[in-house]
VOPAGU-2260 file (C-alpha; in pm, 1 decimal, decimal comma):
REM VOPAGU-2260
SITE   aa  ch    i         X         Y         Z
SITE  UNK   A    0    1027,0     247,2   -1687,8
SITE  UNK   A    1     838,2     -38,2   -1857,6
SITE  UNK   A    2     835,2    -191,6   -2182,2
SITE  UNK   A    3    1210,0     -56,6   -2279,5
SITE  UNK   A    4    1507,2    -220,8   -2354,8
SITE  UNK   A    5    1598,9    -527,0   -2161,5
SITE  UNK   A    6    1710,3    -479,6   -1784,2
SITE  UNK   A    7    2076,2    -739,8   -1869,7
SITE  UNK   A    8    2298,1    -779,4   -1596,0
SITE  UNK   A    9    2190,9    -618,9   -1249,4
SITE  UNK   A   10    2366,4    -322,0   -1165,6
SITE  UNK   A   11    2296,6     -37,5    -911,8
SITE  UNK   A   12    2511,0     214,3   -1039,8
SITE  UNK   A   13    2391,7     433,7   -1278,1
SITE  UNK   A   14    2042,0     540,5   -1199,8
SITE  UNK   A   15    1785,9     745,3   -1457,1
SITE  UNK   A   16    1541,9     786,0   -1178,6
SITE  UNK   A   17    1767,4     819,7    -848,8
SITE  UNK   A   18    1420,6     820,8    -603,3
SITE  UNK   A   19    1322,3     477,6    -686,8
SITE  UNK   A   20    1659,0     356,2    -527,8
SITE  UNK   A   21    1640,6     578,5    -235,1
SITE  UNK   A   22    1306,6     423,3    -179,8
SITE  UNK   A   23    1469,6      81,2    -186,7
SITE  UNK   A   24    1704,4     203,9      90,3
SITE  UNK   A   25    1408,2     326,4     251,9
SITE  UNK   A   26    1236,4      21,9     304,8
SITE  UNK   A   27    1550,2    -191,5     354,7
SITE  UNK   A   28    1629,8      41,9     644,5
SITE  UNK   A   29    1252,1     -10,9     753,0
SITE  UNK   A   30    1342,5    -394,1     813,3
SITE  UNK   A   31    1113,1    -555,9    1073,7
SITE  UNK   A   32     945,5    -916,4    1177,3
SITE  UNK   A   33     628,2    -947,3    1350,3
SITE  UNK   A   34     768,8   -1176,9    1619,0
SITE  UNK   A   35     946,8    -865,0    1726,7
SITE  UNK   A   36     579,3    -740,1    1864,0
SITE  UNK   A   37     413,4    -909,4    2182,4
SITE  UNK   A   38      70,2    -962,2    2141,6
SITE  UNK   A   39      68,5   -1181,4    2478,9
SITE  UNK   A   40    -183,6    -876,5    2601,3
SITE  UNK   A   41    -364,6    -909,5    2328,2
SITE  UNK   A   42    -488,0   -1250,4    2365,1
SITE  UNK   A   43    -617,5   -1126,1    2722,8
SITE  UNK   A   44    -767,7    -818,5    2559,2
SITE  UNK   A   45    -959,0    -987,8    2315,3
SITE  UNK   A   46   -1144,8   -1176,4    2570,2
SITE  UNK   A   47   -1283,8    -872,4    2748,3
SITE  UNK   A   48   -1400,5    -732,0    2371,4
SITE  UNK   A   49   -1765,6    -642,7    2322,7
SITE  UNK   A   50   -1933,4    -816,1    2043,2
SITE  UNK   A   51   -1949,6    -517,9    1831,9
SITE  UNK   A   52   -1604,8    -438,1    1922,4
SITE  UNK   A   53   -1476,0    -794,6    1816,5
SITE  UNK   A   54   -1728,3    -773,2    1488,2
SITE  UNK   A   55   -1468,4    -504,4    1445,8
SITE  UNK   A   56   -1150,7    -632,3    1505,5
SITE  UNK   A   57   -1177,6    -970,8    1320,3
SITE  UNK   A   58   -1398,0    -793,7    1013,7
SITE  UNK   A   59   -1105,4    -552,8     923,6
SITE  UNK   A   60    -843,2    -843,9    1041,8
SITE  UNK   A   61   -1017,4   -1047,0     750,4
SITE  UNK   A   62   -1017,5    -813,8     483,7
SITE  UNK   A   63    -589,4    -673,7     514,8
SITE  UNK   A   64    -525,1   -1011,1     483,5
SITE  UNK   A   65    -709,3   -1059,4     171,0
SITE  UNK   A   66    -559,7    -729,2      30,4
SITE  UNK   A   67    -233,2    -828,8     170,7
SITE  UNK   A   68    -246,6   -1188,3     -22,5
SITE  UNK   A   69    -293,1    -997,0    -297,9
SITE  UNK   A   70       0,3    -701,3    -220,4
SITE  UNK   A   71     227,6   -1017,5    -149,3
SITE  UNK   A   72     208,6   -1121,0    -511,4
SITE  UNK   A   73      72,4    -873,0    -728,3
SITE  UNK   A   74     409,9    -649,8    -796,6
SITE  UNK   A   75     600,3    -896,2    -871,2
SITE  UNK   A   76     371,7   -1065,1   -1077,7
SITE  UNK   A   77     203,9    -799,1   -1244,7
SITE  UNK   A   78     487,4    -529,4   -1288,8
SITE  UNK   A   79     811,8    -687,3   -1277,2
SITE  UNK   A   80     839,5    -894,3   -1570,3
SITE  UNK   A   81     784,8    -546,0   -1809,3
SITE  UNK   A   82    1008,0    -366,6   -1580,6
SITE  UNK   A   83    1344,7    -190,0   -1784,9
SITE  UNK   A   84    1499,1      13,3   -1518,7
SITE  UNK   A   85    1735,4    -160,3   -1274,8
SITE  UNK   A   86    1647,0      95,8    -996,8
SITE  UNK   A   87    1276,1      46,1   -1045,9
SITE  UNK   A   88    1333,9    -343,7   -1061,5
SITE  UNK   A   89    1544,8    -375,5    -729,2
SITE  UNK   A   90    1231,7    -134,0    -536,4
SITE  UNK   A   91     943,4    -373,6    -730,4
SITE  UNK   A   92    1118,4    -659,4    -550,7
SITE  UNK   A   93    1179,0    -496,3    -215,5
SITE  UNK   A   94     836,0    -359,5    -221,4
SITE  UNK   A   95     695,6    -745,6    -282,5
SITE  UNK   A   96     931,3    -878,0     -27,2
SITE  UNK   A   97     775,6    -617,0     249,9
SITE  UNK   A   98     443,8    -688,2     151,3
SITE  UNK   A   99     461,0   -1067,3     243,7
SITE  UNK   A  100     603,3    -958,1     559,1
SITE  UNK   A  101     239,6    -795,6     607,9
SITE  UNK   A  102     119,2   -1126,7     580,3
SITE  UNK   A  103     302,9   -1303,7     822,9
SITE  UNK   A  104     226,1   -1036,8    1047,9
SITE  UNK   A  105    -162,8   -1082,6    1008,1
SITE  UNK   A  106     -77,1   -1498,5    1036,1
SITE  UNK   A  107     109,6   -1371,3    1356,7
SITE  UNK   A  108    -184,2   -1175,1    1497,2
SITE  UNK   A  109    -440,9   -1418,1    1443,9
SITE  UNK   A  110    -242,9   -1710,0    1605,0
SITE  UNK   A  111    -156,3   -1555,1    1896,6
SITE  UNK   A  112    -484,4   -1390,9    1978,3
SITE  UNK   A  113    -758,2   -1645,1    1850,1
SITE  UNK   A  114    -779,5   -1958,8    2054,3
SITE  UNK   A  115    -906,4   -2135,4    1702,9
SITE  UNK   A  116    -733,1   -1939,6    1420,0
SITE  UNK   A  117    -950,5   -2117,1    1174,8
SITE  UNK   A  118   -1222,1   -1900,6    1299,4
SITE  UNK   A  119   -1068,3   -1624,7    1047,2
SITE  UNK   A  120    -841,1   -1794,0     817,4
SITE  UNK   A  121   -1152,1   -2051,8     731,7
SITE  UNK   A  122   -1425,8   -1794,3     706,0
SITE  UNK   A  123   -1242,7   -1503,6     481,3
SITE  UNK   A  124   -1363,1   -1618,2     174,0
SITE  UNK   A  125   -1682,2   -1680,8     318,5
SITE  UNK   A  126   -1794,2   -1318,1     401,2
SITE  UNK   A  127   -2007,4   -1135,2     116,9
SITE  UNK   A  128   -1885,4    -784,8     191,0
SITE  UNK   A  129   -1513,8    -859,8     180,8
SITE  UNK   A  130   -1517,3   -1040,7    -158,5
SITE  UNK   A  131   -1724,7    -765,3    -324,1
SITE  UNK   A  132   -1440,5    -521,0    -198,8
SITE  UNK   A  133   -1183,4    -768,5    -331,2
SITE  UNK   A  134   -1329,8    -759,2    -689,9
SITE  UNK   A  135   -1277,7    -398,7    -744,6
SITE  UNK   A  136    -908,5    -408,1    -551,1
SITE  UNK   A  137    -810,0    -744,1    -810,2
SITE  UNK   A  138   -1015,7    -607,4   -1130,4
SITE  UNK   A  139    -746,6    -385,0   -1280,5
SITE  UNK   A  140    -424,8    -638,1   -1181,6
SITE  UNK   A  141    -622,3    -913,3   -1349,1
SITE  UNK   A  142    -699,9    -749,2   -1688,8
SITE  UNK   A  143    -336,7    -637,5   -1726,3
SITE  UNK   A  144    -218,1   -1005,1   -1674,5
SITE  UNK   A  145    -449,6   -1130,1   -1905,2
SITE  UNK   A  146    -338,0    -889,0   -2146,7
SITE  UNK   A  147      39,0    -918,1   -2091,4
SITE  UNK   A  148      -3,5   -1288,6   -2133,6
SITE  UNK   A  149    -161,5   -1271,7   -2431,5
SITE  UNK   A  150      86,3   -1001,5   -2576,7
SITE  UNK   A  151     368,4   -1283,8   -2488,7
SITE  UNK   A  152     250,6   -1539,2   -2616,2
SITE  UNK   A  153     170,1   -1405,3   -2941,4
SITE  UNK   A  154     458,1   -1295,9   -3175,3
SITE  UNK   A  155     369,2    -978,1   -3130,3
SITE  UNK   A  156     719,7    -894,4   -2900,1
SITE  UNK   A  157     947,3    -988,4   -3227,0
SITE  UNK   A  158    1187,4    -719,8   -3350,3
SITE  UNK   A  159    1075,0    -826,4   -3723,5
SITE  UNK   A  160     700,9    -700,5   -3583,7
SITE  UNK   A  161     772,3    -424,6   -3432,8
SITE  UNK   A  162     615,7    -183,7   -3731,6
SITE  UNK   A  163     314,9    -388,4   -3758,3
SITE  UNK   A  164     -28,2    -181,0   -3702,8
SITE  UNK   A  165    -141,2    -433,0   -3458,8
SITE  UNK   A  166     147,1    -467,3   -3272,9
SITE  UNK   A  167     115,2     -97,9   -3209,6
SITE  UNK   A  168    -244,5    -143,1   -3100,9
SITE  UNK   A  169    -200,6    -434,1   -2898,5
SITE  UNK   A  170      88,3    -253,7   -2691,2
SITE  UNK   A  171     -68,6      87,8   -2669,1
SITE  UNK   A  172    -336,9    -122,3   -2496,0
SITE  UNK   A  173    -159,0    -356,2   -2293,1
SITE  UNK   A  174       8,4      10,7   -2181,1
SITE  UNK   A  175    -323,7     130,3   -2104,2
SITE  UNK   A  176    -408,7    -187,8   -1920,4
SITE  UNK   A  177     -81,5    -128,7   -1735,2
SITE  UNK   A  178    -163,1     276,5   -1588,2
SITE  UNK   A  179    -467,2     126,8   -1495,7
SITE  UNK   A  180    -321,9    -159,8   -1246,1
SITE  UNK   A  181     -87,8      88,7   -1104,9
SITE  UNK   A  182    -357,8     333,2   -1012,8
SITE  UNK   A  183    -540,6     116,2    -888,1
SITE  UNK   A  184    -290,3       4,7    -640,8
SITE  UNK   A  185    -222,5     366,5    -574,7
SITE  UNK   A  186    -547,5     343,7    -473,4
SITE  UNK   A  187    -535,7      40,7    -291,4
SITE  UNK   A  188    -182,9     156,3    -113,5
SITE  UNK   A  189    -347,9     493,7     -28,4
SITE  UNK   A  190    -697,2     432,4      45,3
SITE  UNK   A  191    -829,1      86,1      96,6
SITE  UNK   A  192    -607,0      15,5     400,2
SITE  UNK   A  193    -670,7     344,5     609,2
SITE  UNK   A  194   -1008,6     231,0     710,3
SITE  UNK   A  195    -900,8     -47,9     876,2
SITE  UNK   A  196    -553,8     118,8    1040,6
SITE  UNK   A  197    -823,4     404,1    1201,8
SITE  UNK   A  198    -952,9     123,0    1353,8
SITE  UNK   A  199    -644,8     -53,5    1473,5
SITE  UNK   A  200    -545,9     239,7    1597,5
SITE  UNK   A  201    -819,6     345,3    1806,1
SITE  UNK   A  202    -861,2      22,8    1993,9
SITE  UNK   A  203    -456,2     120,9    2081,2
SITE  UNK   A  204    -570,0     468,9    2160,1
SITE  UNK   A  205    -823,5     239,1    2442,5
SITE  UNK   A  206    -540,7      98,5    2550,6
SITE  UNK   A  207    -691,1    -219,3    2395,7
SITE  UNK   A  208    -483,0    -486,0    2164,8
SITE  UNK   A  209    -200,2    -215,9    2167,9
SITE  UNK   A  210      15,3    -506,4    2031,2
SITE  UNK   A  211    -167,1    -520,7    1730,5
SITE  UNK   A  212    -194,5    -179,2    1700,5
SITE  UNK   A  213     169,5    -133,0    1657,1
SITE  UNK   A  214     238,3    -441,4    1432,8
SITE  UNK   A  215     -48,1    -202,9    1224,0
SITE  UNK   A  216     164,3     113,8    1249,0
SITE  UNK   A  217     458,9     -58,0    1140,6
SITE  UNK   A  218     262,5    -146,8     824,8
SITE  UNK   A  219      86,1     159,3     756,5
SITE  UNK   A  220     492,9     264,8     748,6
SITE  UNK   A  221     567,1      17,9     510,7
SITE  UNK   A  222     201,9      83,7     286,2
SITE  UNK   A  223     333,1     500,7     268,5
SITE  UNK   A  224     676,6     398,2      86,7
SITE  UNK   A  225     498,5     190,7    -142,6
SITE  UNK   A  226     217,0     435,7    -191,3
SITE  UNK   A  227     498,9     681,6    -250,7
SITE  UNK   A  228     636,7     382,9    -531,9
SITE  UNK   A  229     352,2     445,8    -725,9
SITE  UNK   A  230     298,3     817,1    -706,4
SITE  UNK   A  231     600,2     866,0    -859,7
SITE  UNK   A  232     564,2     614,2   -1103,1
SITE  UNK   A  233     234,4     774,8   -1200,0
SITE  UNK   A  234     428,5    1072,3   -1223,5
SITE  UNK   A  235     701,6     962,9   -1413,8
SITE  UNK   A  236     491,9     906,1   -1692,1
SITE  UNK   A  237     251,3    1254,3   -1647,0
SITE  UNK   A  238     608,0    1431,7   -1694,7
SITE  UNK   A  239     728,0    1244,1   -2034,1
SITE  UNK   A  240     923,9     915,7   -1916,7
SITE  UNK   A  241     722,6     753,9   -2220,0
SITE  UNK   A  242     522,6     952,1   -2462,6
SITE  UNK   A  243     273,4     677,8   -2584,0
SITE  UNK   A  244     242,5     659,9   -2135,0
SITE  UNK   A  245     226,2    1051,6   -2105,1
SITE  UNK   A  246     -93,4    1034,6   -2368,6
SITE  UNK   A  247    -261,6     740,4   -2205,0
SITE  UNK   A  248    -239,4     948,6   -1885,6
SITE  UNK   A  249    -370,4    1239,8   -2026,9
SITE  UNK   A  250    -670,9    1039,7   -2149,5
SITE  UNK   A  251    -725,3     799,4   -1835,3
SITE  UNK   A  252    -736,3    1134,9   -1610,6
SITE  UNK   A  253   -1171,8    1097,1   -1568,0
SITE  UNK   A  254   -1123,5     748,8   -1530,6
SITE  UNK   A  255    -868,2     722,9   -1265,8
SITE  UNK   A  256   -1111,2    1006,2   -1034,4
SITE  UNK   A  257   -1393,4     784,4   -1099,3
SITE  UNK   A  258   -1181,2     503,0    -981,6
SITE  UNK   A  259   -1091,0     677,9    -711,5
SITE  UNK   A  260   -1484,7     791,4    -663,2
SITE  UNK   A  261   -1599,1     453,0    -653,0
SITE  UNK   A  262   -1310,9     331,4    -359,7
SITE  UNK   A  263   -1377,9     602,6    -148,0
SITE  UNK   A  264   -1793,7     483,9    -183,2
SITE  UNK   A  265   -1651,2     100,1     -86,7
SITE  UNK   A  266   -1500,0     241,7     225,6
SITE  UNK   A  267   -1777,4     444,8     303,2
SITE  UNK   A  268   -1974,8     108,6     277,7
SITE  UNK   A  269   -1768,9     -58,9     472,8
SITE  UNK   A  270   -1721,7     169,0     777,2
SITE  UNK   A  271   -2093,5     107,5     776,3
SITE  UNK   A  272   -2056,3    -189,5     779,4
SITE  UNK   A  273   -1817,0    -223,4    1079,3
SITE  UNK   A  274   -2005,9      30,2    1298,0
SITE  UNK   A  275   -2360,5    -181,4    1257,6
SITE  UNK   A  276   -2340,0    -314,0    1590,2
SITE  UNK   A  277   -2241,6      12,4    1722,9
SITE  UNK   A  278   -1933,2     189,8    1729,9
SITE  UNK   A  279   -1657,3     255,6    1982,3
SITE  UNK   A  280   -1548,2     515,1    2183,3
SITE  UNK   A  281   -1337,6     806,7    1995,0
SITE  UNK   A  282   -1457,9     621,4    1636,8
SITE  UNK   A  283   -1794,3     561,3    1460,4
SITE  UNK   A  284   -1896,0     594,8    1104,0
SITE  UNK   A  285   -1932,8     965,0    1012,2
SITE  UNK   A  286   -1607,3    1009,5    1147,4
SITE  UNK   A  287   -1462,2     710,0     971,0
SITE  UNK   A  288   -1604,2     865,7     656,7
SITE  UNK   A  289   -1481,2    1217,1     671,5
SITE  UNK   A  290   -1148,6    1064,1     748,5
SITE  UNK   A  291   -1169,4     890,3     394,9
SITE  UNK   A  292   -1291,8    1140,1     206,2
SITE  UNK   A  293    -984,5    1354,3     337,3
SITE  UNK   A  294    -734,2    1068,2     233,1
SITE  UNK   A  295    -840,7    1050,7    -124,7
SITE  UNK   A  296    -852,2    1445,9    -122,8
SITE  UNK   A  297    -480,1    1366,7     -78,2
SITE  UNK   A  298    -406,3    1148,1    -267,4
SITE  UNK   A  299    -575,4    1262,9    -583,4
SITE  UNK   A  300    -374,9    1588,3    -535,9
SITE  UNK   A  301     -23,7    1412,2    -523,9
SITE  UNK   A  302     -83,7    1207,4    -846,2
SITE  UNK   A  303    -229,4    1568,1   -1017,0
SITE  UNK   A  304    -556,1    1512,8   -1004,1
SITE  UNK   A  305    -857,0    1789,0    -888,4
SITE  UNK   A  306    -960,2    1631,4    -568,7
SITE  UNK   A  307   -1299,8    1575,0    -567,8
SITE  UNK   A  308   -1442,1    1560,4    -203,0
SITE  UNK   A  309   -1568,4    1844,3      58,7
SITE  UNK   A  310   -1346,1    1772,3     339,7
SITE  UNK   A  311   -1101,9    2055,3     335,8
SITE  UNK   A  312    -710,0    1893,9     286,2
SITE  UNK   A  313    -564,7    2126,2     600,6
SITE  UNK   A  314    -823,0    1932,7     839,8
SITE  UNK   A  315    -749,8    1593,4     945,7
SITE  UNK   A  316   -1083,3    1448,2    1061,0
SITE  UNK   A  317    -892,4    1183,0    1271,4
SITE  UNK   A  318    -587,9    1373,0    1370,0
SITE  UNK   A  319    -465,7    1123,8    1670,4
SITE  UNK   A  320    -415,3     921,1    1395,9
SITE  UNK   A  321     -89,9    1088,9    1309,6
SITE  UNK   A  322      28,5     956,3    1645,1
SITE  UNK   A  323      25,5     612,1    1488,6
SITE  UNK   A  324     145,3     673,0    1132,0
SITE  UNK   A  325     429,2     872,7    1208,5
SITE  UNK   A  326     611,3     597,1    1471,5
SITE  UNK   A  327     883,3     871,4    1557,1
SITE  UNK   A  328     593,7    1065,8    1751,7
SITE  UNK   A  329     576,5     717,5    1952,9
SITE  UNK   A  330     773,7     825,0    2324,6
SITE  UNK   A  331     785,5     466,3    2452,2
SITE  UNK   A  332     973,1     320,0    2775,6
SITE  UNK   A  333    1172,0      -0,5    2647,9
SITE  UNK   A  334     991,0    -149,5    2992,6
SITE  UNK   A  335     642,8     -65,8    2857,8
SITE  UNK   A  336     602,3    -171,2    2542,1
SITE  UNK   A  337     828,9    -235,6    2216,6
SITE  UNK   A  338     978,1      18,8    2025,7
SITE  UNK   A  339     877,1      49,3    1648,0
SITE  UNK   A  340    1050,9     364,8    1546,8
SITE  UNK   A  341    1398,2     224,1    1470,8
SITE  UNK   A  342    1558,7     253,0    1133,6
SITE  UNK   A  343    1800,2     -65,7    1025,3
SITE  UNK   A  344    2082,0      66,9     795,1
SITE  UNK   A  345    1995,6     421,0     797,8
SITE  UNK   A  346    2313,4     568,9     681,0
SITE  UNK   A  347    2352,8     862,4     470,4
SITE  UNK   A  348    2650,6     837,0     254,8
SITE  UNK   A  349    2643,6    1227,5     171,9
SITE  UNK   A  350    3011,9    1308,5     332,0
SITE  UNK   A  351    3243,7    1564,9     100,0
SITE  UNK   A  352    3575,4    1691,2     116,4
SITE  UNK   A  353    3454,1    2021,3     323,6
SITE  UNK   A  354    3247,9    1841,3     583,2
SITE  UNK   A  355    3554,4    1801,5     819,1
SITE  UNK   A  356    3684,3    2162,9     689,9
SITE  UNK   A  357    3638,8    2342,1    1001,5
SITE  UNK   A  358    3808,4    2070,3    1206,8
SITE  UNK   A  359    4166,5    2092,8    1331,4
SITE  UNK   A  360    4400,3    1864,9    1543,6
């Protein structure tokens, strides 16, 4: 999937790995713009916000789109350029492509409900407990591209190198440096986003900033393809797709479930965090933590790793969540409220010569 032979002229015929194109389809079909939403109800609501309520709102507002800004460049900065499959390639550069779309939408939030959008955009970078978070969610991406630029700039890459000792050291590392990014966007994809969503989600369950809500659903739709991107990818290489990649995943197996460990402490933090000038109604911070616990539980299990945490995977602490991740499960009037739960080119092409056999003139 990475590091092979060179991609050459795009084609989408042939595929090694068949799910990574049905994944492009997936998202392609999952087309949608922000502008779509109304948040005109929005603005109104956020007016009649508590201050713990709005502490809230604008604290987990602040930190997607910091994750986001990073999401909006990291794939196809970090993974693309060492990418040799043509299906992987074309779902790298959907996935990027969708992920800028999550920042427009937070640009499209703020603008529309802030009278002075400066009062997030200019204090982001400002707040203490978002930047520590961002550290952890930037560490891995930034160690692999200091690696992989250092590995092409050298001569290193050169066919007439290739049996050189540290050649083989310096890729076996920059291949370590690699698992290590895309677990940690697993991570980020799976985990770091769900405490905010809960949130979103309950102010919508209040009936409050519904419009935001969904613009949220519609990315937590997005954020499970691309978690699903990286699961298999993680996979891929657990099952053989590179041996030297199959090893380093044998060996990086304590160090991705401490990685996971330490996210699922960040979230705890910052659920307390949100809650310390009190919580709302149907949300508050032991709930908020059970409910993360039970997402890395998940998570851990779908990349083959032992989960870890107490909360029992057939319980969903939060389970009117579901309402809002699964957008079919959304009955909504056209009159009432926009519809999220449409699919854009959702065709299946899966017609054979018997379909029709039963049919007669």
């Amino acid at each position: 999937m990475f590091f092979g032979a060179p991609l050459g002229m795009q084609q989408y015929v042939d595929y090694k790995y068949p799910d990574f194109e049905r994944l492009t389809q997936s998202q392609l079909g999952f087309f949608w713009r922000p502008e779509e939403v109304s948040l005109q109800k929005d603005r109104s609501d956020y007016k009649t916000l508590n201050d713990q309520q709005k502490h809230i709102y604008t604290s987990n507002l602040k930190y997607q789109i910091l994750l986001d800004s990073v999401q909006g460049r990291g794939p196809g900065m970090a993974f693309a350029p060492y990418c040799s499959l043509p299906e992987l390639e074309g779902c790298i550069g959907v996935w990027n492509f969708m992920e800028q779309i999550h920042s427009r939408s937070y640009t499209h939030i703020i603008k529309n409900v802030y009278a002075d959008p400066s009062e997030v955009f200019d204090t982001v970078l400002d707040d203490e407990k978002i930047l520590a978070r961002a550290k952890s969610v930037t560490g891995a991406y930034d160690e692999f591209l200091e690696a992989a630029g250092q590995y092409a700039d050298s001569n290193f890459w050169k066919p007439s190198w290739k049996d050189s000792p540290t050649t083989q050291w310096t890729l076996h590392d920059l291949k370590r440096k690699l698992y290590r990014a895309v677990a940690n966007v697993n991570i980020l994809e799976g985990i770091r986003f769900y405490v905010s969503f809960a949130c979103s989600f309950a102010f919508g369950e209040l009936k409050l900033m519904e419009g935001s809500a969904k613009i949220i659903a519609l990315i937590a739709r997005d954020e499970s393809q691309h978690l699903n991107i990286t699961q298999k990818i993680l996979k891929r290489w657990d099952q053989g797709d590179d041996p030297e990649m199959q090893e380093i995943a044998r060996e990086e197996r304590e160090n991705i479930t401490q990685m996971f460990i330490d996210a699922v402490e960040e979230e705890k933090d910052w659920a307390t965090y949100l809650f310390s000038q009190g919580s709302i109604i149907g949300l508050n911070e032991r709930l908020l933590t059970q409910y993360v616990e039970w997402t890395a539980n998940r998570r851990m299990k779908a990349i083959g790793l032992t989960p870890v945490f107490d909360q029992p995977l057939s319980t969903n602490p939060l389970p009117w969540t579901n309402h809002w991740l699964n957008s079919k499960g959304q009955q909504n009037a056209p009159q009432e409220t926009e519809i999220e739960s449409y699919i854009v080119g959702g065709i299946k092409q899966d017609v054979g010569k018997e379909t029709f056999a039963g049919f007669s003139l």
